[in-house]
C-alpha positions as CSV (number, residue, x, y, z in Angstrom):
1,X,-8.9,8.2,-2.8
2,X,-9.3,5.8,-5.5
3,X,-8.3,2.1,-4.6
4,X,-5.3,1.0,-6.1
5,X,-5.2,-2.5,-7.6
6,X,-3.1,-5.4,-6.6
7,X,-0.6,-5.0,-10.0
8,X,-1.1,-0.8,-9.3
9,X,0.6,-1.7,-6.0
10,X,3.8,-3.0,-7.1
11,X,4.3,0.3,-9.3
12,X,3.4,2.3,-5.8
13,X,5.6,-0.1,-3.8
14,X,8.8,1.2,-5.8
15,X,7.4,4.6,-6.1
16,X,7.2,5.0,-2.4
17,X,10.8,3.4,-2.3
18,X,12.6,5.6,-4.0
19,X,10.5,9.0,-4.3
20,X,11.0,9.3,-7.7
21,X,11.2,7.1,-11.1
22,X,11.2,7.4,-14.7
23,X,9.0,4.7,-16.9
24,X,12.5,3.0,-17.9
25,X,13.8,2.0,-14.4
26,X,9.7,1.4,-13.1
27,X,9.8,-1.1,-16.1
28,X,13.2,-2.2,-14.8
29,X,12.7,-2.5,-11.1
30,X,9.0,-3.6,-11.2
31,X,8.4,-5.5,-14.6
32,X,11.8,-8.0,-14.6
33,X,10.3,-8.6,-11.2
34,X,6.5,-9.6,-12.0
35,X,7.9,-11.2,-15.6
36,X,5.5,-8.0,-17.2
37,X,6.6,-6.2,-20.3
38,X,7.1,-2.5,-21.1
39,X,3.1,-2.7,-22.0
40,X,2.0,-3.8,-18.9
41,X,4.0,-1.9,-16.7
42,X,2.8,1.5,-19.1
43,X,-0.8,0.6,-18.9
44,X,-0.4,0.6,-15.3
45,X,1.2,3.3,-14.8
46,X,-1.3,5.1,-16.9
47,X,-4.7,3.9,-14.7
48,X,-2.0,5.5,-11.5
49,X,-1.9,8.7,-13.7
50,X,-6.1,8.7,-14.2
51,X,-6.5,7.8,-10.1
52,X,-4.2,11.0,-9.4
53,X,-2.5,8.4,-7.8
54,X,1.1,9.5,-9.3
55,X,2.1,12.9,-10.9
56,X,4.1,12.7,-14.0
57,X,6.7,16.0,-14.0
58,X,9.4,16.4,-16.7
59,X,13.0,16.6,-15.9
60,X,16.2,16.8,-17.5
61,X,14.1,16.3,-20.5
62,X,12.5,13.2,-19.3
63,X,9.3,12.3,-17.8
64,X,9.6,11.4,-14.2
65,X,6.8,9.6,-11.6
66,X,5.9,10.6,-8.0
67,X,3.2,9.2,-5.9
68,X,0.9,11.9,-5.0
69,X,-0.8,9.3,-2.5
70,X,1.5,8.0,0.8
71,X,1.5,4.9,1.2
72,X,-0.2,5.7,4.6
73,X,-2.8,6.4,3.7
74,X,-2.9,3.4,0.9
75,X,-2.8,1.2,4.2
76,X,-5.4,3.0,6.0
77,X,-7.8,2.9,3.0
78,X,-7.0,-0.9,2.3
79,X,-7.3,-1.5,6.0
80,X,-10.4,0.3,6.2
81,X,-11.9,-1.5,3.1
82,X,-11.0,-4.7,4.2
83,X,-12.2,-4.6,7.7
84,X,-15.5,-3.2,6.6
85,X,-15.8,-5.9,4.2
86,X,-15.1,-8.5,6.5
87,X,-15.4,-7.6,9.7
88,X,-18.3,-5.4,9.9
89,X,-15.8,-2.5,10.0
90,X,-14.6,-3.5,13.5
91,X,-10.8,-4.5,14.8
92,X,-11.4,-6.9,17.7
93,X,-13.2,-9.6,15.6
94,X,-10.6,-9.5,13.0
95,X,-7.8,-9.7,16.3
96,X,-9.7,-12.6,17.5
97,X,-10.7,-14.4,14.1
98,X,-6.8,-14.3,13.9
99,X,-6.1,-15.5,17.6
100,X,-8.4,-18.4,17.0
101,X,-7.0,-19.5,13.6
102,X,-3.2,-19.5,14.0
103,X,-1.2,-19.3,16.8
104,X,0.0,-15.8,18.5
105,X,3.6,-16.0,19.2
106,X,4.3,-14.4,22.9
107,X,5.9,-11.4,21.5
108,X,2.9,-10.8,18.8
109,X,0.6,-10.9,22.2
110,X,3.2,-8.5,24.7
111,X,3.1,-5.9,21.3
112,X,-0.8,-6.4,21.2
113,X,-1.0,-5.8,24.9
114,X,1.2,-2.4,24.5
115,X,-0.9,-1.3,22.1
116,X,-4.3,-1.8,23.6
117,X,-2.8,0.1,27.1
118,X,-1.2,2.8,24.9
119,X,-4.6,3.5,22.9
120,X,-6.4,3.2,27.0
121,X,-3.8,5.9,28.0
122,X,-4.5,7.9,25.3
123,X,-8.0,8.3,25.6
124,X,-7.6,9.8,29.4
């Protein structure tokens, strides 16, 4: 899958939202809230098109957008690449970079505890 840029994501973000959008109300939803024009939100939603990010589709004589890509798997690629970029491609130093630079709060700990026993179970 092809990374999808910062801007790319807000088009994605109300893609994911609602399932399905026209150009009109993507321009609505996501270019009134960047302050982008028609222009903007277009060329963007043209470089989704190229990535086979989104699927254009007709309907009721009007073009429609769908993300073709989850946003899932977005995460899991973002996650990946930054973790790999930063981290050597490995969780604990990112946990603990984290732990040492701002405070955990003690239910951000008690959910990082119940993960780390529930991945442990899982590997019996």
């Amino acid at each position: 899958m092809t990374r999808i840029s910062a801007a790319e994501n807000h088009v994605m973000e109300a893609l994911w939202a609602s399932g399905s959008m026209s150009a009109d109300e993507i321009i609505a939803q996501v270019g009134t809230a960047q302050g982008w024009g028609e222009a903007t939100v277009k060329t963007l939603i043209h470089r989704l098109l190229k990535k086979k990010a989104l699927q254009s589709e007709r309907e009721a004589g009007r073009v429609r957008y769908k993300p073709l890509v989850s946003r899932d798997e977005h995460l899991t690629l973002e996650s990946q690449t930054f973790l790999d970029r930063l981290f050597g491609g490995e969780l604990a130093p990112l946990v603990a970079h984290y732990a040492r630079h701002r405070q955990l709060s003690a239910d951000e700990t008690a959910r990082l505890r119940k993960l780390i026993e529930e991945m442990e179970a899982g590997d019996d």
